[in-house]
PyMOL commands that place a pseudoatom at each C-alpha (Angstrom):
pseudoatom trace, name=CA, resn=UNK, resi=1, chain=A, elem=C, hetatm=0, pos=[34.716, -14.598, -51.883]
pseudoatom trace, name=CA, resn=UNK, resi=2, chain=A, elem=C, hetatm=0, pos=[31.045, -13.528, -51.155]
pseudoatom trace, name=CA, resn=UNK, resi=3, chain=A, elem=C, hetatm=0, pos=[27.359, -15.378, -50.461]
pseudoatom trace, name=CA, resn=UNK, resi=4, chain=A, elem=C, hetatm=0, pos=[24.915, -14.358, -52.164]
pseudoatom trace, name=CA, resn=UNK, resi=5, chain=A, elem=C, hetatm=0, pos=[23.531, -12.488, -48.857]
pseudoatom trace, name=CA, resn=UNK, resi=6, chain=A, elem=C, hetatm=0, pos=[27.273, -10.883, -48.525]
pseudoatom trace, name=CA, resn=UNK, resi=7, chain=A, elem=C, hetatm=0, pos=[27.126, -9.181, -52.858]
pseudoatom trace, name=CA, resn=UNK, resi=8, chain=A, elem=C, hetatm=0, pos=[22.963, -8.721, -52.202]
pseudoatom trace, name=CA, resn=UNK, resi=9, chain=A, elem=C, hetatm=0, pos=[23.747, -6.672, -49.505]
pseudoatom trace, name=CA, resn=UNK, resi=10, chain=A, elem=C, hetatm=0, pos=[27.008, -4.932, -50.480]
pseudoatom trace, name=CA, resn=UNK, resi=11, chain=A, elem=C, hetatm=0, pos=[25.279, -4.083, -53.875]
pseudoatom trace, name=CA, resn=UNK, resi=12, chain=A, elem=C, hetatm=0, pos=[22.045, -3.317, -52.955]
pseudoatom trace, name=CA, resn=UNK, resi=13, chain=A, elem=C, hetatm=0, pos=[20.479, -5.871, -55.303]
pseudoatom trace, name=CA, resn=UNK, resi=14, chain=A, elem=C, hetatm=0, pos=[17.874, -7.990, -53.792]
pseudoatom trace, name=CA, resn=UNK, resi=15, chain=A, elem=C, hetatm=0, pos=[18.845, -11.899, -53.536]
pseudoatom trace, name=CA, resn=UNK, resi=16, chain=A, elem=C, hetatm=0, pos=[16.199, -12.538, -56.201]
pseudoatom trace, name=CA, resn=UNK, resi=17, chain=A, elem=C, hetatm=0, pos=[17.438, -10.554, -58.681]
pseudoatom trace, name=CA, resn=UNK, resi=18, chain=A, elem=C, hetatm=0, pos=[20.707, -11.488, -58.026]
pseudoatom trace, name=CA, resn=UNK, resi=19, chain=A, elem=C, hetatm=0, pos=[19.648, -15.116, -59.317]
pseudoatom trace, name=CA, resn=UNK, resi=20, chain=A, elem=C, hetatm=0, pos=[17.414, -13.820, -62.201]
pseudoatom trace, name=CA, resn=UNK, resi=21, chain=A, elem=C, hetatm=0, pos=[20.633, -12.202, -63.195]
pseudoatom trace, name=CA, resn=UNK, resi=22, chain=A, elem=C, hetatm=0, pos=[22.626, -14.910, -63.317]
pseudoatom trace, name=CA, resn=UNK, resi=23, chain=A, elem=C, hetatm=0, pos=[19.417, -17.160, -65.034]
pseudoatom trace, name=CA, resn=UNK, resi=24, chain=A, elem=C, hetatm=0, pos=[19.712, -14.607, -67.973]
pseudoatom trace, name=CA, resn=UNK, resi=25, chain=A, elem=C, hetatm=0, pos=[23.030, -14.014, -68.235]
pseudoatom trace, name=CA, resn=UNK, resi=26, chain=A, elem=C, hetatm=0, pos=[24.035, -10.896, -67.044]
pseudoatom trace, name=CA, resn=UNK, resi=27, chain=A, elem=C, hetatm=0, pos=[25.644, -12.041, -64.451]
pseudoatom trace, name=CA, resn=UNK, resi=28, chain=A, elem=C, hetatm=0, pos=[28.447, -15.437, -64.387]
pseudoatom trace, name=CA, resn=UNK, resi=29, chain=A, elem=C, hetatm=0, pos=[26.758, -18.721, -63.008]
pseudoatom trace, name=CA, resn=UNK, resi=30, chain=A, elem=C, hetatm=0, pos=[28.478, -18.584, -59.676]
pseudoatom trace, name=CA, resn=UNK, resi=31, chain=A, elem=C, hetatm=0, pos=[31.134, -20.902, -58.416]
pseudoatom trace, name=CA, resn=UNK, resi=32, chain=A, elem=C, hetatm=0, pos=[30.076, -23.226, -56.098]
pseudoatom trace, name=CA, resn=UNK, resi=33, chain=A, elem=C, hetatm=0, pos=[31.162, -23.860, -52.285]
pseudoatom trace, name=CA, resn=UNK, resi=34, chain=A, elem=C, hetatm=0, pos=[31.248, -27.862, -51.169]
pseudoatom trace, name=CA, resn=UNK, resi=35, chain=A, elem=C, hetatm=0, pos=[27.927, -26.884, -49.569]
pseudoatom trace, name=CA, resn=UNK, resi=36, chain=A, elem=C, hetatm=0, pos=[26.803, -25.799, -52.813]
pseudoatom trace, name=CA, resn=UNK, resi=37, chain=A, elem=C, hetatm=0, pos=[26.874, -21.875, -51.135]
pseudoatom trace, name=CA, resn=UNK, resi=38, chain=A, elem=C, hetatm=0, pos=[26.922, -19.352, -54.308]
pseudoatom trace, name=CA, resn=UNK, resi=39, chain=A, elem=C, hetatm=0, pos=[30.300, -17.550, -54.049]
pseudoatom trace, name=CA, resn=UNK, resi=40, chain=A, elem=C, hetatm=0, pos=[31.087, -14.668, -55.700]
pseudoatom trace, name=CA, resn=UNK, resi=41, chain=A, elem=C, hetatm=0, pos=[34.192, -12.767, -57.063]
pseudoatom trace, name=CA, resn=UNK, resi=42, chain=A, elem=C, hetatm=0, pos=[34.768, -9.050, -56.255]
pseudoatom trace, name=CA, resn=UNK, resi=43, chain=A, elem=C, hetatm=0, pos=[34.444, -8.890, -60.324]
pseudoatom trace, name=CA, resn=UNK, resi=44, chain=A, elem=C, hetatm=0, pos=[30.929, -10.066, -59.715]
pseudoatom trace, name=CA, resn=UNK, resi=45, chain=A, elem=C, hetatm=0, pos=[30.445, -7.686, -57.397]
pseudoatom trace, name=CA, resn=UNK, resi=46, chain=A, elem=C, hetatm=0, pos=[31.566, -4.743, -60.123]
pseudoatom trace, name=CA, resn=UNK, resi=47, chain=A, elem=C, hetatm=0, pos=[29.226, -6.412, -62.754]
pseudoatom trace, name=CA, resn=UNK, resi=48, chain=A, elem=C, hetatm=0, pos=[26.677, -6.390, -60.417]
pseudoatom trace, name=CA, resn=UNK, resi=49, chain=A, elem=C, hetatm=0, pos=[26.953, -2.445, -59.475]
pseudoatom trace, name=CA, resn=UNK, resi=50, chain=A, elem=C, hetatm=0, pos=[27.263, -1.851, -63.334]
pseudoatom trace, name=CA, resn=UNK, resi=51, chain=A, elem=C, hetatm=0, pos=[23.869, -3.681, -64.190]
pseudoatom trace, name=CA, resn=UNK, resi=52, chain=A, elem=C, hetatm=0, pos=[22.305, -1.659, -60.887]
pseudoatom trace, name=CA, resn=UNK, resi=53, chain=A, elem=C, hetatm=0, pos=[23.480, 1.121, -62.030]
pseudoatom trace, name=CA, resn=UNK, resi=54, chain=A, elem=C, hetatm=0, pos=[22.478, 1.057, -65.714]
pseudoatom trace, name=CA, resn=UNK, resi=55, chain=A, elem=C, hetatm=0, pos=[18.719, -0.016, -64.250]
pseudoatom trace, name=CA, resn=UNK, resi=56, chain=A, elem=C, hetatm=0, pos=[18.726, 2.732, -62.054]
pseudoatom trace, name=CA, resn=UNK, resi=57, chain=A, elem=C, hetatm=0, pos=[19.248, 4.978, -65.208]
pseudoatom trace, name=CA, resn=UNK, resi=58, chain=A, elem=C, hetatm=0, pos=[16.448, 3.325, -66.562]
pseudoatom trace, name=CA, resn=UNK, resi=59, chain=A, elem=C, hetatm=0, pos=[18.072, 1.068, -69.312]
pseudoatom trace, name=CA, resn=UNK, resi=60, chain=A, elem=C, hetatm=0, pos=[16.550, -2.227, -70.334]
pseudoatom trace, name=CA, resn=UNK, resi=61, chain=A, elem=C, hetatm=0, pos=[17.822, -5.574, -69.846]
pseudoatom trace, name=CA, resn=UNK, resi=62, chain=A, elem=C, hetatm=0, pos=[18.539, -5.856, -73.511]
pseudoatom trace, name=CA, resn=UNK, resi=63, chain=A, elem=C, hetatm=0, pos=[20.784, -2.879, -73.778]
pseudoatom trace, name=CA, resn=UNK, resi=64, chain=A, elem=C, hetatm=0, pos=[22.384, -3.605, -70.313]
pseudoatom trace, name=CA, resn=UNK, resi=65, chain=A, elem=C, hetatm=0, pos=[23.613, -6.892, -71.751]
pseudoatom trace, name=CA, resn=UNK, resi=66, chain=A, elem=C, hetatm=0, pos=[24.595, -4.894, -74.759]
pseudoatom trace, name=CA, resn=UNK, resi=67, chain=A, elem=C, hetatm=0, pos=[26.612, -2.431, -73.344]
pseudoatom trace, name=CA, resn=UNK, resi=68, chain=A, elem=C, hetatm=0, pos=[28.222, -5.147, -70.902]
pseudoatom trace, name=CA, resn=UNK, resi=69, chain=A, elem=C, hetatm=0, pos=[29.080, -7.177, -74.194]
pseudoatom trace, name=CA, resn=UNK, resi=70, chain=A, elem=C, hetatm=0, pos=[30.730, -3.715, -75.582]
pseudoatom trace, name=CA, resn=UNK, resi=71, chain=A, elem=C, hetatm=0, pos=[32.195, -3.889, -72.125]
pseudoatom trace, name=CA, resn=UNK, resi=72, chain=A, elem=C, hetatm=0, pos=[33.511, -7.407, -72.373]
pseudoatom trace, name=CA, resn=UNK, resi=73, chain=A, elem=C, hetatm=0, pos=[35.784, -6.396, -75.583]
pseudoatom trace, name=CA, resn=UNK, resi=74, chain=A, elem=C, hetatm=0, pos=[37.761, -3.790, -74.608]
pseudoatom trace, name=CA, resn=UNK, resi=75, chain=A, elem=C, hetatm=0, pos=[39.049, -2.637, -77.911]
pseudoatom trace, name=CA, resn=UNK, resi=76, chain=A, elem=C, hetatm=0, pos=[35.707, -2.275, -79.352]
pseudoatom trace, name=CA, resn=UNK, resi=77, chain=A, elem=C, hetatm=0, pos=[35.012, 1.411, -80.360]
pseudoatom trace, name=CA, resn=UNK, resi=78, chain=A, elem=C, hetatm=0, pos=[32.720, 3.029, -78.374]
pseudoatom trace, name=CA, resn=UNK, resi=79, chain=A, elem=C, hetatm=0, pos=[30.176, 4.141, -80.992]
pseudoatom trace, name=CA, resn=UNK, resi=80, chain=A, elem=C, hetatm=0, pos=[27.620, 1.301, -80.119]
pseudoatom trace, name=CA, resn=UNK, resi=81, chain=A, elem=C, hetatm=0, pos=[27.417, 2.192, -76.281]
pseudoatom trace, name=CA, resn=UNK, resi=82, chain=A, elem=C, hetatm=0, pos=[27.181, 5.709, -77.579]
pseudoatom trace, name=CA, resn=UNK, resi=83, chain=A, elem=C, hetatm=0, pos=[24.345, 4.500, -80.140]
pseudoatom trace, name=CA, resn=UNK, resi=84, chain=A, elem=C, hetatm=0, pos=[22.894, 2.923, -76.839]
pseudoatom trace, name=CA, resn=UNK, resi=85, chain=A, elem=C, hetatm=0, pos=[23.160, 5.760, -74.847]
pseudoatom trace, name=CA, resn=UNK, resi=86, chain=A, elem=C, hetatm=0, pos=[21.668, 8.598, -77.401]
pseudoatom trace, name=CA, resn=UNK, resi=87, chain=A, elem=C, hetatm=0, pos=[18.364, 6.206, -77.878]
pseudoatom trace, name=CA, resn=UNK, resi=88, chain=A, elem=C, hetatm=0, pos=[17.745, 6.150, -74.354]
pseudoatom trace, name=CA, resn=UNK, resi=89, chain=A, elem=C, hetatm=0, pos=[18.009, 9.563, -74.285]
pseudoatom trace, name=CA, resn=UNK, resi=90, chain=A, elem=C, hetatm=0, pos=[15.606, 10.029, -77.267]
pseudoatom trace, name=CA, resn=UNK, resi=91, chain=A, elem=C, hetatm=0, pos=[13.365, 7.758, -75.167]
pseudoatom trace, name=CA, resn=UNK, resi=92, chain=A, elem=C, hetatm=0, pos=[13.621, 9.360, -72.019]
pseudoatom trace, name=CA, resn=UNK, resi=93, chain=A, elem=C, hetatm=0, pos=[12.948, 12.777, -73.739]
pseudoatom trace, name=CA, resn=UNK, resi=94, chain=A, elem=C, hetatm=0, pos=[9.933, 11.748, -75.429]
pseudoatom trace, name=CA, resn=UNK, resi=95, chain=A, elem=C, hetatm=0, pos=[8.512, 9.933, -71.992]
pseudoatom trace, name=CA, resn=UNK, resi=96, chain=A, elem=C, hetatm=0, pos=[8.614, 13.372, -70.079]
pseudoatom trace, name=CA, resn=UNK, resi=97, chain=A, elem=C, hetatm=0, pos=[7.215, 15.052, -73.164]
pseudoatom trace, name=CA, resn=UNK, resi=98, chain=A, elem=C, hetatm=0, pos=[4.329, 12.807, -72.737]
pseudoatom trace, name=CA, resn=UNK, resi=99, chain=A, elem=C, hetatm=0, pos=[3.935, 12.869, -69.409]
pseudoatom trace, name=CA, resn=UNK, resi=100, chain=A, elem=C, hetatm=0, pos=[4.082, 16.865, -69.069]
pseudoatom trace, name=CA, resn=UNK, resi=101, chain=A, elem=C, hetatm=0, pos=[1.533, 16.873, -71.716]
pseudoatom trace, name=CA, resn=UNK, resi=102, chain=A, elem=C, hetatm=0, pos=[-0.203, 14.652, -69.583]
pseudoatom trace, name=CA, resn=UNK, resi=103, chain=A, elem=C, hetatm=0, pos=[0.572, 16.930, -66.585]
pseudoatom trace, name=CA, resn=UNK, resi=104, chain=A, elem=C, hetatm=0, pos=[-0.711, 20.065, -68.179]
pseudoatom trace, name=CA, resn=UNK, resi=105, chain=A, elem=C, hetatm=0, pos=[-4.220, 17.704, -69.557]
pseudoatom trace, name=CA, resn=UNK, resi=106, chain=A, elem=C, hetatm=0, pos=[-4.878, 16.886, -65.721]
pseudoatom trace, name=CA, resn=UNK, resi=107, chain=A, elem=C, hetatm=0, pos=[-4.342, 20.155, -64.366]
pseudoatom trace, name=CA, resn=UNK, resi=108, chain=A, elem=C, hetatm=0, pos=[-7.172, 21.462, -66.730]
pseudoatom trace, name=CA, resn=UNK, resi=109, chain=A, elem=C, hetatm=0, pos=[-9.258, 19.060, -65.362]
pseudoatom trace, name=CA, resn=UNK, resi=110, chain=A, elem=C, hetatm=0, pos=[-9.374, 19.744, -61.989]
pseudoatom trace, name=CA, resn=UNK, resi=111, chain=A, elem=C, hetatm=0, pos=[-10.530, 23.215, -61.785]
pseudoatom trace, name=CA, resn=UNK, resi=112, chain=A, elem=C, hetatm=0, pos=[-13.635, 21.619, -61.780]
pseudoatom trace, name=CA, resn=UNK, resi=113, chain=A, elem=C, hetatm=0, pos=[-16.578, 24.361, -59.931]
pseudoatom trace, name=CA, resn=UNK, resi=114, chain=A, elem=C, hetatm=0, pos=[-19.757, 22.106, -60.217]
pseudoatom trace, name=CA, resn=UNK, resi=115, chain=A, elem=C, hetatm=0, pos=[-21.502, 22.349, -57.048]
pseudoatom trace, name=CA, resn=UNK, resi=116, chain=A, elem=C, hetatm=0, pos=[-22.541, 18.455, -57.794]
pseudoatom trace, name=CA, resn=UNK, resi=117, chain=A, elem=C, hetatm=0, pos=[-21.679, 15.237, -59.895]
pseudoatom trace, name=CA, resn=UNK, resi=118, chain=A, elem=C, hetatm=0, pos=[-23.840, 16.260, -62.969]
pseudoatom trace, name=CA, resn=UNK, resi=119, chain=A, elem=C, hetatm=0, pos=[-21.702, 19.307, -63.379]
pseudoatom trace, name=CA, resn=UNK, resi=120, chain=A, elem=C, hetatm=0, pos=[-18.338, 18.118, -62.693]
pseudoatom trace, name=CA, resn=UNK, resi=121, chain=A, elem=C, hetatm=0, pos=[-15.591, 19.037, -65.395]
pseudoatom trace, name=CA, resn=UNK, resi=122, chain=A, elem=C, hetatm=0, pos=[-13.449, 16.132, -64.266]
pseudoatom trace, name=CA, resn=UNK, resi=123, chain=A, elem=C, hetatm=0, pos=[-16.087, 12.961, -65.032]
pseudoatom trace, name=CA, resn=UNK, resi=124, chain=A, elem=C, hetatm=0, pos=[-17.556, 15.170, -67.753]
pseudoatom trace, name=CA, resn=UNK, resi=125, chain=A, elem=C, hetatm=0, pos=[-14.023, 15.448, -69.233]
pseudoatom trace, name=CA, resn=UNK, resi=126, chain=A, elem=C, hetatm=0, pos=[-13.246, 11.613, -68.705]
pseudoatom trace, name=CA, resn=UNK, resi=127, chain=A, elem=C, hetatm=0, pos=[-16.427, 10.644, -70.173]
pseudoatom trace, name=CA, resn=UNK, resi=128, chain=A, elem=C, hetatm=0, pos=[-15.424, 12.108, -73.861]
pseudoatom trace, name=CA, resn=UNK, resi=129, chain=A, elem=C, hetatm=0, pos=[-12.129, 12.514, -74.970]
pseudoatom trace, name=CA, resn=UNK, resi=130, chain=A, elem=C, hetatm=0, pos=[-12.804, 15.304, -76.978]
pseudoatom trace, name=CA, resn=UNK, resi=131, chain=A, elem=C, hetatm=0, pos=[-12.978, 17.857, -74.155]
pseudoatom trace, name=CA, resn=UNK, resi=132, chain=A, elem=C, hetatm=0, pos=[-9.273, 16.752, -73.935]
pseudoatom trace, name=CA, resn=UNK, resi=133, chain=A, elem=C, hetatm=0, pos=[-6.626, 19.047, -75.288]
pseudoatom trace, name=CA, resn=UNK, resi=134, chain=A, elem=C, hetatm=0, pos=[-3.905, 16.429, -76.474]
pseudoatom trace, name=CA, resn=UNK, resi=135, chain=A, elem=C, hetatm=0, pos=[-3.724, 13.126, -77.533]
pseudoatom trace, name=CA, resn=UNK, resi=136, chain=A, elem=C, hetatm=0, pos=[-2.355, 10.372, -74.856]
for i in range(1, 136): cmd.bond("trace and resi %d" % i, "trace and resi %d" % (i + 1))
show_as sticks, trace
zoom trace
C-alpha cells in the first residue's frame, strides 16, 4: 500500500494531479485508511506511469482514457489504440510542420539592418502580414 506522497513521488506525478486523476477517472477512487489516508495499489501505481507516460508523449486526456479503456479489455483488437496512435502522429507531424514554417518566417525577420526603428524589417514585418511568406 502507498500515500498519496509515497505513488506522487515514486511516479513522478505531482499530488495534484494525482487527485485530478482520480476526479476524472483515469485513475480508481482510492481506498481509504481509518484516517481517511488515500492508499494505493501497486496497480495504481502502473496506471499511473501509463497515463504519465502517454502525457509525456503528448496524448490528450481523452485518448489516454481511450487507450486505457482498450487497455481494460484485454481481448479487444488492437486497431483502435493503433487508430489512436496514427492520429497523434498525423497531429504531431502537422504541429512541427507549422512550427518550422514558423521557424523559417522568424528567421527572415531578423536580418533586420535598419540603423533605427523607422527602418526596422522586424516591426515593419509585424505591422503587415503581407511581408510574411506563409500563412500562420
Amino acid at each position: 500500500m502507498l500515500t498519496i506522497g509515497e505513488l506522487s513521488k515514486t511516479s513522478g506525478v505531482k499530488v495534484p494531479t494525482i487527485r485530478y486523476y482520480e476526479q476524472i477517472g483515469l485513475i480508481a477512487a482510492a481506498d481509504r485508511s481509518e484516517g481517511n489516508q488515500r492508499r494505493y495499489e501497486n496497480d495504481d501505481l502502473k496506471r499511473l506511469t501509463f497515463v504519465k507516460h502517454a502525457r509525456d508523449l503528448g496524448f490528450s486526456l481523452d485518448d489516454i482514457k481511450s487507450l486505457l479503456a482498450l487497455k481494460d479489455d484485454e481481448k479487444c483488437p488492437c486497431k483502435g489504440a493503433d487508430d489512436i496512435l496514427t492520429r497523434h502522429l498525423f497531429d504531431v507531424r502537422d504541429r512541427i510542420s507549422r512550427l518550422q514554417r514558423l521557424e523559417s518566417e522568424l528567421e527572415r525577420m531578423s536580418h533586420c539592418q535598419g540603423e533605427c526603428i523607422a527602418e526596422c524589417k522586424v516591426i515593419e514585418s509585424l505591422a503587415d502580414h503581407g511581408h510574411c511568406m506563409h500563412e500562420h
